[in-house]
Chimera marker file (.cmm) of the C-alpha trace (Angstrom):
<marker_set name="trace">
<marker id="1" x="0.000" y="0.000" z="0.000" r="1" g="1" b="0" radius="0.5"/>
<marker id="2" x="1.297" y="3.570" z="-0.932" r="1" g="1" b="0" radius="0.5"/>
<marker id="3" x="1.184" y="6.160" z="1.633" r="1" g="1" b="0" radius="0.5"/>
<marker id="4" x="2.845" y="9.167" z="2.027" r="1" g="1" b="0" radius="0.5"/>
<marker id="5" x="2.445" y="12.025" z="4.762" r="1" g="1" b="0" radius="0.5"/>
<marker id="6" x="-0.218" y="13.372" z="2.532" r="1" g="1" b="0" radius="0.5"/>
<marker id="7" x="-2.510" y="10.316" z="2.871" r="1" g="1" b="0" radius="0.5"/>
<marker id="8" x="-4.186" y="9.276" z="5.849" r="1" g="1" b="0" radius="0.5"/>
<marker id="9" x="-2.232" y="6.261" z="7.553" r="1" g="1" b="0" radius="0.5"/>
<marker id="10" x="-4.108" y="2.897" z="7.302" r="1" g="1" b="0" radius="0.5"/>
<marker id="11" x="-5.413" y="2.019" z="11.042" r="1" g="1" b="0" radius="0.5"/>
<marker id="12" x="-3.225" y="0.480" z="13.150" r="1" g="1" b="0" radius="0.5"/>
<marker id="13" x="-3.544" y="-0.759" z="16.637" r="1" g="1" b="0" radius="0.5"/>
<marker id="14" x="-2.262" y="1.404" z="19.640" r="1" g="1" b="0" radius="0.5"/>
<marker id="15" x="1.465" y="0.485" z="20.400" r="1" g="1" b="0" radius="0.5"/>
<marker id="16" x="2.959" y="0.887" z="23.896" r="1" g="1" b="0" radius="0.5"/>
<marker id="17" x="5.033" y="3.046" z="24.559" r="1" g="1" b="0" radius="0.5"/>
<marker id="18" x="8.114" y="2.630" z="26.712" r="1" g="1" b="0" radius="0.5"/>
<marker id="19" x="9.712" y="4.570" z="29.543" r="1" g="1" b="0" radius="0.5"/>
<marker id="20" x="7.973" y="6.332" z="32.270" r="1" g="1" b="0" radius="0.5"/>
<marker id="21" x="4.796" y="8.976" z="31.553" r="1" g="1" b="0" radius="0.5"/>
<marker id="22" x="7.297" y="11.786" z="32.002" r="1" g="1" b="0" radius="0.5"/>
<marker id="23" x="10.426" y="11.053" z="30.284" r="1" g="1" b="0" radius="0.5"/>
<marker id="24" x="7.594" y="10.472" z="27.457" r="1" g="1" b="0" radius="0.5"/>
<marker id="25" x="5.602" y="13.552" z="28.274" r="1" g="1" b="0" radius="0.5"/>
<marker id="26" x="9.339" y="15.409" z="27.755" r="1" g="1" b="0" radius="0.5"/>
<marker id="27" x="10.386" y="13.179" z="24.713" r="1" g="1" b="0" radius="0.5"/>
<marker id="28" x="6.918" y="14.185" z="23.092" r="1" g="1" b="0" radius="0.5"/>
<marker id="29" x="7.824" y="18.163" z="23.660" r="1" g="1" b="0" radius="0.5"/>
<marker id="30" x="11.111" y="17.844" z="22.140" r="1" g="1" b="0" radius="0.5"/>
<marker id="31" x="9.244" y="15.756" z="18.761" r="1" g="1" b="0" radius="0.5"/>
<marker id="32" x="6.882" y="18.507" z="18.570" r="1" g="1" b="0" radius="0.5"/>
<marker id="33" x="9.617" y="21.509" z="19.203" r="1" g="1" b="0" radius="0.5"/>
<marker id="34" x="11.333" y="20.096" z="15.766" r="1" g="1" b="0" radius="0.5"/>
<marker id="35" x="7.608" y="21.218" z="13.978" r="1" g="1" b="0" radius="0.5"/>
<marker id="36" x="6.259" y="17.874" z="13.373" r="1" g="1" b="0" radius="0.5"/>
<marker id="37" x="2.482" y="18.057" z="14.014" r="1" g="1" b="0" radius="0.5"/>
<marker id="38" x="0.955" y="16.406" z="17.345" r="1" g="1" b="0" radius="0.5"/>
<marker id="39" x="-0.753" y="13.744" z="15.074" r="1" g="1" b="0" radius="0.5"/>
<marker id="40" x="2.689" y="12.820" z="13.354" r="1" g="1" b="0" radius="0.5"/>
<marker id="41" x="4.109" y="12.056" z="16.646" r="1" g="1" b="0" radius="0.5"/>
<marker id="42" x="1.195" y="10.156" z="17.609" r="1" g="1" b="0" radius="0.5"/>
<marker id="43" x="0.882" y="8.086" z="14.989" r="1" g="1" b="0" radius="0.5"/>
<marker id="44" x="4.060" y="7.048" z="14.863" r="1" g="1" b="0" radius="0.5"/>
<marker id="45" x="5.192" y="3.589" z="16.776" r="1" g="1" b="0" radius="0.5"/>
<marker id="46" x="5.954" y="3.965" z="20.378" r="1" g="1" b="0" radius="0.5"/>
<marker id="47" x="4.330" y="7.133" z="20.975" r="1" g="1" b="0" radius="0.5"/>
<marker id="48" x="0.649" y="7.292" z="22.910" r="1" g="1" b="0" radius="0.5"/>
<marker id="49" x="-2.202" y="8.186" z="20.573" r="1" g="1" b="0" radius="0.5"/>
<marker id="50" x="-3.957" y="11.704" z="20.956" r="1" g="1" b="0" radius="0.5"/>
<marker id="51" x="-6.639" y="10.919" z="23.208" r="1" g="1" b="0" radius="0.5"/>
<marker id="52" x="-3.756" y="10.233" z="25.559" r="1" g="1" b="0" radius="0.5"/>
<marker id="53" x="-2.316" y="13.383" z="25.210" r="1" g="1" b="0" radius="0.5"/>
<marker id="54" x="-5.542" y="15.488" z="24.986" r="1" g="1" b="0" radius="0.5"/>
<marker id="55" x="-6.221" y="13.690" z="28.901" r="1" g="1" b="0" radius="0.5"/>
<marker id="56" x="-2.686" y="14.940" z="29.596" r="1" g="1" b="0" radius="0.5"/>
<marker id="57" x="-2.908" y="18.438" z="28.316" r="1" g="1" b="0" radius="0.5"/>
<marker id="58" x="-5.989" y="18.514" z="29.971" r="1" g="1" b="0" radius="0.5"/>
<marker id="59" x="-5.392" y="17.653" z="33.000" r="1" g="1" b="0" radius="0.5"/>
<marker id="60" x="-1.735" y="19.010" z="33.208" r="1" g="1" b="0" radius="0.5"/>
<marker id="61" x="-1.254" y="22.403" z="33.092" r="1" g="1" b="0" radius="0.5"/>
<marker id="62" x="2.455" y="22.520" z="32.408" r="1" g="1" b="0" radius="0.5"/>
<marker id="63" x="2.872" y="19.849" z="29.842" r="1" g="1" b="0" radius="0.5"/>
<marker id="64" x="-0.091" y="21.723" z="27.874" r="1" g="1" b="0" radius="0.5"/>
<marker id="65" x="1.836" y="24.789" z="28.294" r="1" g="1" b="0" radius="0.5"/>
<marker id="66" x="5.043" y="23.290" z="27.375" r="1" g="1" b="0" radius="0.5"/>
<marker id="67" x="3.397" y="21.587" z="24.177" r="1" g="1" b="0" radius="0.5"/>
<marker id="68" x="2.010" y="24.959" z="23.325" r="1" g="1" b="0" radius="0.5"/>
<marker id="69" x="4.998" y="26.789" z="23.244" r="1" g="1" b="0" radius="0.5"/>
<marker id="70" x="7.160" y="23.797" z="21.277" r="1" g="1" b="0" radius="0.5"/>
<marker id="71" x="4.117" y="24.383" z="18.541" r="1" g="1" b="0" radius="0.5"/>
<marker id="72" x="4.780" y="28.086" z="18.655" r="1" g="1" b="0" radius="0.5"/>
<marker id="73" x="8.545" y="27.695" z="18.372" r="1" g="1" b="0" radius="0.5"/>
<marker id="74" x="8.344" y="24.734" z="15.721" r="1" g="1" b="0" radius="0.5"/>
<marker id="75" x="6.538" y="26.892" z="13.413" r="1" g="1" b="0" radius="0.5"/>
<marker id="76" x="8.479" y="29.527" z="14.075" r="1" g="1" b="0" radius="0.5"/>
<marker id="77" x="11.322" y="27.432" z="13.049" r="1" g="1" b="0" radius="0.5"/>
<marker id="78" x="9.634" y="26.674" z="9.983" r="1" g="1" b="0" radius="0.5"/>
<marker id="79" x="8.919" y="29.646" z="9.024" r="1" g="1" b="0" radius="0.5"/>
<marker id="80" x="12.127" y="30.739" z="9.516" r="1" g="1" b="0" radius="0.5"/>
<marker id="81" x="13.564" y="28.022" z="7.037" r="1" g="1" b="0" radius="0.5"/>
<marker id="82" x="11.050" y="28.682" z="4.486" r="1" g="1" b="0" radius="0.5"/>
<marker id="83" x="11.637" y="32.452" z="4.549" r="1" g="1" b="0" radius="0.5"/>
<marker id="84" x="15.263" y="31.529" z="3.702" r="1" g="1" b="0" radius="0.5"/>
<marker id="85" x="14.371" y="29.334" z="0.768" r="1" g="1" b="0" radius="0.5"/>
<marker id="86" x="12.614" y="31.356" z="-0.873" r="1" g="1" b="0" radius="0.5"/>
<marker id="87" x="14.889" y="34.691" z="-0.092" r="1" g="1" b="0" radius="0.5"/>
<marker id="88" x="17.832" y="32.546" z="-1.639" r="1" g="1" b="0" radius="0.5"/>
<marker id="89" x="15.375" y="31.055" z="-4.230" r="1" g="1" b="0" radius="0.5"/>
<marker id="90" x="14.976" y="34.948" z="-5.138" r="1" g="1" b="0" radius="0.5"/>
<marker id="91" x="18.662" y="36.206" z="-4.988" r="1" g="1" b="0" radius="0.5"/>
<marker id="92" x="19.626" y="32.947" z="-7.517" r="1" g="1" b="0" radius="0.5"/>
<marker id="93" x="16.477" y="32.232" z="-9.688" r="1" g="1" b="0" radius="0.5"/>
<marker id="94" x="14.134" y="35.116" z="-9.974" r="1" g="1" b="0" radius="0.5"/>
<marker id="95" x="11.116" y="36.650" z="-8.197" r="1" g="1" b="0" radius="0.5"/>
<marker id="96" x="9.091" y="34.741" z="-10.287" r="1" g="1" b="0" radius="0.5"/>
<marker id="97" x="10.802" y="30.830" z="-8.986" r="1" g="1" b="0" radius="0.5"/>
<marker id="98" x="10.476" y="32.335" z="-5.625" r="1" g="1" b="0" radius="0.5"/>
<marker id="99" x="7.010" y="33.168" z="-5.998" r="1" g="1" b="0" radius="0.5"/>
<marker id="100" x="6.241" y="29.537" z="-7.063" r="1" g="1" b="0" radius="0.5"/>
<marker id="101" x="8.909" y="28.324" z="-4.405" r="1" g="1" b="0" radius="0.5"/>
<marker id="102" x="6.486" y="30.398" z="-1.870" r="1" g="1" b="0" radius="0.5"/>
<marker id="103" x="2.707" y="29.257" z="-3.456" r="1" g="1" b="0" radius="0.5"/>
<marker id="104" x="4.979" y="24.984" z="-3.150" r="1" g="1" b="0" radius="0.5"/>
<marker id="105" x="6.038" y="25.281" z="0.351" r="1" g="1" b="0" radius="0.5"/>
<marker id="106" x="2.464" y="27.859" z="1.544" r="1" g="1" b="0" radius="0.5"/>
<marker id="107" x="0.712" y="24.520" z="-0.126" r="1" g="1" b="0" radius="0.5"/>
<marker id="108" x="2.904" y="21.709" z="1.727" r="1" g="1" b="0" radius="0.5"/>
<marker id="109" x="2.802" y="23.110" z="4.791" r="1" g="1" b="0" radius="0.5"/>
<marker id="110" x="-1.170" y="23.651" z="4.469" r="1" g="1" b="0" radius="0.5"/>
<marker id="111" x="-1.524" y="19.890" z="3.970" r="1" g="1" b="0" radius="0.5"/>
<marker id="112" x="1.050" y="19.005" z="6.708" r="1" g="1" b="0" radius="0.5"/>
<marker id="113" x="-0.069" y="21.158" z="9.833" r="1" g="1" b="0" radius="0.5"/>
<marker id="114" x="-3.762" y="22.513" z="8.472" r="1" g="1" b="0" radius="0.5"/>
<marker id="115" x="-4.322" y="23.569" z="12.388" r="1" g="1" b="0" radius="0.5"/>
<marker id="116" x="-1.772" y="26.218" z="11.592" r="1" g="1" b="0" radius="0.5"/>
<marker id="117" x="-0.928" y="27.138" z="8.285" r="1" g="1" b="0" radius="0.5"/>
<marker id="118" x="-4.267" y="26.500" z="6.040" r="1" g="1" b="0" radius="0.5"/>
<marker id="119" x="-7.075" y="29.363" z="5.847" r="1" g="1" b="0" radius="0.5"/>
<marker id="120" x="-5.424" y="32.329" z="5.798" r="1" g="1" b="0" radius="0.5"/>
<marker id="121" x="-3.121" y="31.865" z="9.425" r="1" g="1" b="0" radius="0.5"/>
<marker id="122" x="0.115" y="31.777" z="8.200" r="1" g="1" b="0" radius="0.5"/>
<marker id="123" x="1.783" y="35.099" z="6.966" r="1" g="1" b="0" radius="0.5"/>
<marker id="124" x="5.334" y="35.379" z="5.735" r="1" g="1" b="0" radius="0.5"/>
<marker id="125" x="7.520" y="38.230" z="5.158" r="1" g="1" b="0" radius="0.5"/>
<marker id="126" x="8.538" y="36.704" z="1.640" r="1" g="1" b="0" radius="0.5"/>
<marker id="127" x="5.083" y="37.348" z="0.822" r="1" g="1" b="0" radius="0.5"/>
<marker id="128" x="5.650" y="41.089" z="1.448" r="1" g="1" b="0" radius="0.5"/>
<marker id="129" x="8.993" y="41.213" z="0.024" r="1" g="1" b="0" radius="0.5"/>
<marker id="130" x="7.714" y="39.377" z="-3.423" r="1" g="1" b="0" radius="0.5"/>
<marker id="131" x="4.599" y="41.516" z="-3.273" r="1" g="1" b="0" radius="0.5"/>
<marker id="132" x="2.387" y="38.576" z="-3.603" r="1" g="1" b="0" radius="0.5"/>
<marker id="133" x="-0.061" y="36.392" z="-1.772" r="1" g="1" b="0" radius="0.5"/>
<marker id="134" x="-0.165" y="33.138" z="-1.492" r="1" g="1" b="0" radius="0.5"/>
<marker id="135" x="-3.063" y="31.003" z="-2.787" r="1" g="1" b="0" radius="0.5"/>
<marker id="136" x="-4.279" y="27.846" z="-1.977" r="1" g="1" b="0" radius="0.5"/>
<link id1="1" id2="2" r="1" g="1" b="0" radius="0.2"/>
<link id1="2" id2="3" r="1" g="1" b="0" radius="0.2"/>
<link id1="3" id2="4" r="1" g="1" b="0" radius="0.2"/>
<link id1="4" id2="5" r="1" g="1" b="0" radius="0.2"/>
<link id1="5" id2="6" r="1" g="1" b="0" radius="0.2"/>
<link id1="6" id2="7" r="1" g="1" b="0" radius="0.2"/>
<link id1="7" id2="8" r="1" g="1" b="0" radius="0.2"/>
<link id1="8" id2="9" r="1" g="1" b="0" radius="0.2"/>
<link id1="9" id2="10" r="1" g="1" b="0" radius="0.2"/>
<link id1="10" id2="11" r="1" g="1" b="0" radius="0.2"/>
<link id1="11" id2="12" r="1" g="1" b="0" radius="0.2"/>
<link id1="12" id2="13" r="1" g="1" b="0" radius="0.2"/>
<link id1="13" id2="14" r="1" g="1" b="0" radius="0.2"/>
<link id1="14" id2="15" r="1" g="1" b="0" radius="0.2"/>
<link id1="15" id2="16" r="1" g="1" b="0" radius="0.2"/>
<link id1="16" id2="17" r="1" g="1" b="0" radius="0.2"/>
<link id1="17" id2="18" r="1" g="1" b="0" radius="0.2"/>
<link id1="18" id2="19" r="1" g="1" b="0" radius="0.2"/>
<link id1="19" id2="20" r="1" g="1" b="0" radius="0.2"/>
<link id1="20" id2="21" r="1" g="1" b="0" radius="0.2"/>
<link id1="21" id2="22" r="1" g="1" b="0" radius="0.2"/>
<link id1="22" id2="23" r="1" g="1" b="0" radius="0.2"/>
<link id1="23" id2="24" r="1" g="1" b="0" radius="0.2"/>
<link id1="24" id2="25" r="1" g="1" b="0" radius="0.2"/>
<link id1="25" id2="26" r="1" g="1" b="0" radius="0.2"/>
<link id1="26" id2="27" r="1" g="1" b="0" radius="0.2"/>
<link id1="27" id2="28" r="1" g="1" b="0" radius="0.2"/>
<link id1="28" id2="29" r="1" g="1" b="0" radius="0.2"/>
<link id1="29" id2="30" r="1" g="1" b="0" radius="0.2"/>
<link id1="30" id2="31" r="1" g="1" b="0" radius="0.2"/>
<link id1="31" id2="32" r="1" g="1" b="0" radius="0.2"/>
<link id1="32" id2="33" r="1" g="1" b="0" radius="0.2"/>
<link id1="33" id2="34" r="1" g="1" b="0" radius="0.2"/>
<link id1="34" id2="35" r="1" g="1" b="0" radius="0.2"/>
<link id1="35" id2="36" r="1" g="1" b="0" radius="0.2"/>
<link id1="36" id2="37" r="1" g="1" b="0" radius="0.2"/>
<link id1="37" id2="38" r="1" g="1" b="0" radius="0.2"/>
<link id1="38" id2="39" r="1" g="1" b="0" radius="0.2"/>
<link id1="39" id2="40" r="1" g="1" b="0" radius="0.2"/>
<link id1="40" id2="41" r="1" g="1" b="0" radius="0.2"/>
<link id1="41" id2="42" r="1" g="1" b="0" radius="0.2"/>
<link id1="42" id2="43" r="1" g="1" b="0" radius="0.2"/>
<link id1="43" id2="44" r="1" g="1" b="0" radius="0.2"/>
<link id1="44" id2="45" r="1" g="1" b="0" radius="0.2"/>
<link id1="45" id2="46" r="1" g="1" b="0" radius="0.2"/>
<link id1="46" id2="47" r="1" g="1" b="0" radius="0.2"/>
<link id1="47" id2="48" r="1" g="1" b="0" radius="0.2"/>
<link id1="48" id2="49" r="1" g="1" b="0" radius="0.2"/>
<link id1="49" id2="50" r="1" g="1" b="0" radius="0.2"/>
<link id1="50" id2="51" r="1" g="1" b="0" radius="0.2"/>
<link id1="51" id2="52" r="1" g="1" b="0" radius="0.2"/>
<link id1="52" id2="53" r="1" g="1" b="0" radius="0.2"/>
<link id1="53" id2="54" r="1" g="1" b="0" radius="0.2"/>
<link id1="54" id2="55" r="1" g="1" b="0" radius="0.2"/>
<link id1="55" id2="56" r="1" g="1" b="0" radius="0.2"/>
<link id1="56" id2="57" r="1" g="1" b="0" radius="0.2"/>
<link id1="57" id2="58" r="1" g="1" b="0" radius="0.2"/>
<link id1="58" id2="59" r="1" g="1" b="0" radius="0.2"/>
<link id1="59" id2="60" r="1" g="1" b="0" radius="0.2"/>
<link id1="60" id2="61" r="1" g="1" b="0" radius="0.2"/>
<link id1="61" id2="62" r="1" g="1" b="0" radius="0.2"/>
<link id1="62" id2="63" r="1" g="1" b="0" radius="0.2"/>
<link id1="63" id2="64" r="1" g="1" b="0" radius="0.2"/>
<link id1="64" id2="65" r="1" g="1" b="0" radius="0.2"/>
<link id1="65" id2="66" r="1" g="1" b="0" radius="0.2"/>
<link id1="66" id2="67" r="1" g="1" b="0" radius="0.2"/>
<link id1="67" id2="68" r="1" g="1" b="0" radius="0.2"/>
<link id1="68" id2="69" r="1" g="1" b="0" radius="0.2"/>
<link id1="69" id2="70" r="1" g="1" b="0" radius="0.2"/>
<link id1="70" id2="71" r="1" g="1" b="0" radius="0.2"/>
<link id1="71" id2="72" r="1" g="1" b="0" radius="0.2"/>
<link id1="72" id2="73" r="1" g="1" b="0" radius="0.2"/>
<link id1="73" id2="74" r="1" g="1" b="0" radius="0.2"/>
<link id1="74" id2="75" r="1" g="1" b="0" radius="0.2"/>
<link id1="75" id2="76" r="1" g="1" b="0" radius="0.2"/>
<link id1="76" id2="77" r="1" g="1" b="0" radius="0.2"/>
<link id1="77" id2="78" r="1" g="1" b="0" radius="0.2"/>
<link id1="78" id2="79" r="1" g="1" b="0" radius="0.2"/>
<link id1="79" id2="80" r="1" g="1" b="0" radius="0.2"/>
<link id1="80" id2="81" r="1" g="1" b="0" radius="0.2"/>
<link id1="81" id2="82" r="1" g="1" b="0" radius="0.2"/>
<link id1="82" id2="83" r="1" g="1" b="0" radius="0.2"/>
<link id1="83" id2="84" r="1" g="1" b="0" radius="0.2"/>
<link id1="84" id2="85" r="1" g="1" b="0" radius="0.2"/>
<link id1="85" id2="86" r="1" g="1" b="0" radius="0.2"/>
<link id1="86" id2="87" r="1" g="1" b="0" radius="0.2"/>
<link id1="87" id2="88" r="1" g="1" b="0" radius="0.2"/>
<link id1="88" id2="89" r="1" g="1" b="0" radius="0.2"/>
<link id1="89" id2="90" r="1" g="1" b="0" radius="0.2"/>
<link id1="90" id2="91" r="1" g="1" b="0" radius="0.2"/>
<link id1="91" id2="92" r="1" g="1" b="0" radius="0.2"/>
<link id1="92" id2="93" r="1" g="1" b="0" radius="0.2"/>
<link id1="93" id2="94" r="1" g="1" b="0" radius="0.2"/>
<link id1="94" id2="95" r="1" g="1" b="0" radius="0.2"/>
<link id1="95" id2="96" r="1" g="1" b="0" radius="0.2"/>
<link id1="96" id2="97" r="1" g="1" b="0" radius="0.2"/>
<link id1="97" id2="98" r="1" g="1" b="0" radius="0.2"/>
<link id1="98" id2="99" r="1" g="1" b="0" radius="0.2"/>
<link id1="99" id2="100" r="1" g="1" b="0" radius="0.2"/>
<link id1="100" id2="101" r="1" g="1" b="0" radius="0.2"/>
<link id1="101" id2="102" r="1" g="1" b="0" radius="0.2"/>
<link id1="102" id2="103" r="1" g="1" b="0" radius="0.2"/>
<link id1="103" id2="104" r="1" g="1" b="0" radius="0.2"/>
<link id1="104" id2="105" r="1" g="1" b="0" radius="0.2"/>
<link id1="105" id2="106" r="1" g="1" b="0" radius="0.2"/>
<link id1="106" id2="107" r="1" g="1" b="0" radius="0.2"/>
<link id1="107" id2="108" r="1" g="1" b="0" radius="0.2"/>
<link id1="108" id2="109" r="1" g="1" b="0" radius="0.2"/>
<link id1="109" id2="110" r="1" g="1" b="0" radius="0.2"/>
<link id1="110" id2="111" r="1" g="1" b="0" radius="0.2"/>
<link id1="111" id2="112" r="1" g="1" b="0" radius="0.2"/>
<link id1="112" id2="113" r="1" g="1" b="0" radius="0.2"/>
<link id1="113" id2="114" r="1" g="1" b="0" radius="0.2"/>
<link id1="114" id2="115" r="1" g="1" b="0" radius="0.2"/>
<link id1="115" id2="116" r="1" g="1" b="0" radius="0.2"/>
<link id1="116" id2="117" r="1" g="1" b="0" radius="0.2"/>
<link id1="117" id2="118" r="1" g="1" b="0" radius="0.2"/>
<link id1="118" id2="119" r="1" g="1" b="0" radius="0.2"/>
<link id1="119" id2="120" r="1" g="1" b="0" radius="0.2"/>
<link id1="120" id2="121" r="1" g="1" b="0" radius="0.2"/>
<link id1="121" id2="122" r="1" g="1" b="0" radius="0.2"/>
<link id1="122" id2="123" r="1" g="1" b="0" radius="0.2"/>
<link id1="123" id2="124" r="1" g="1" b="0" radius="0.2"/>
<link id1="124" id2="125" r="1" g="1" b="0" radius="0.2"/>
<link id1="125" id2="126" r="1" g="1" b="0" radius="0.2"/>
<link id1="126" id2="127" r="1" g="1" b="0" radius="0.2"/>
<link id1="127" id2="128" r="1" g="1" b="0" radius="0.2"/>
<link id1="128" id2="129" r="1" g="1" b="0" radius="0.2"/>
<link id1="129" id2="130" r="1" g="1" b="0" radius="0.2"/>
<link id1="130" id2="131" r="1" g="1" b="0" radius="0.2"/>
<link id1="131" id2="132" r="1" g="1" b="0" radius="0.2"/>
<link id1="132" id2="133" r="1" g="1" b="0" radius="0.2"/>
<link id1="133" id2="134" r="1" g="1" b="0" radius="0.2"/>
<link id1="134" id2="135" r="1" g="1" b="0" radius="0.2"/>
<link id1="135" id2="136" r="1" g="1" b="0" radius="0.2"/>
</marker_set>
């Protein structure tokens, strides 16, 4: 079966995961403080699923806080890289490849965290500096 991280994974049972519900509360900041979306982590194998983080965000005010801000500074991150890519895209191939460079990565990162960066959220300077705006 094909699948890609633009198709839905095929259900799969929950797998344990190992260590103790901290060092995997702390492991699960650090996953999401590289920008990878709470349901990547989740569905990968070894991590809990997101009901079981949902009843720890809820019920923990400090891991929900500390997920929050890793989402903040993950897209931040992102953003950050992408702003490059497209700046250098600009300097070596034109306004107009960075302008297709911008609607690519405004499109793959719609698909890939739609929480965040679908419907209008997400708002790069490139898009001021290339006098354009991105379309989905």
């Amino acid at each position: 079966m094909l699948t890609s991280n633009l198709m839905p994974r095929p259900w799969s049972p929950a797998t344990p995961y190992t260590g103790t519900p901290a060092d995997v509360r702390a492991a699960f900041v650090v996953e999401i403080r590289k920008g990878l979306p709470v349901a990547a982590v989740c569905g990968a194998p070894g991590w809990p699923r997101k009901p079981t983080i949902r009843a720890w965000r809820r019920n923990e005010p400090n891991f929900d806080a500390a997920v929050t801000g890793a989402q903040a500074a993950g897209r931040h991150d992102i953003e950050v890289q992408v702003l490059a890519e497209i700046v250098e895209c600009e300097r070596t191939q034109g306004r107009a490849a960075a302008r297709v460079l911008l609607y690519t990565r405004h499109r793959q990162l719609a698909s890939s965290h739609a929480a965040y960066f679908a419907g209008g959220a997400w708002s790069l300077p490139a898009e001021k500096l290339l006098g354009i705006k991105p379309q989905i």
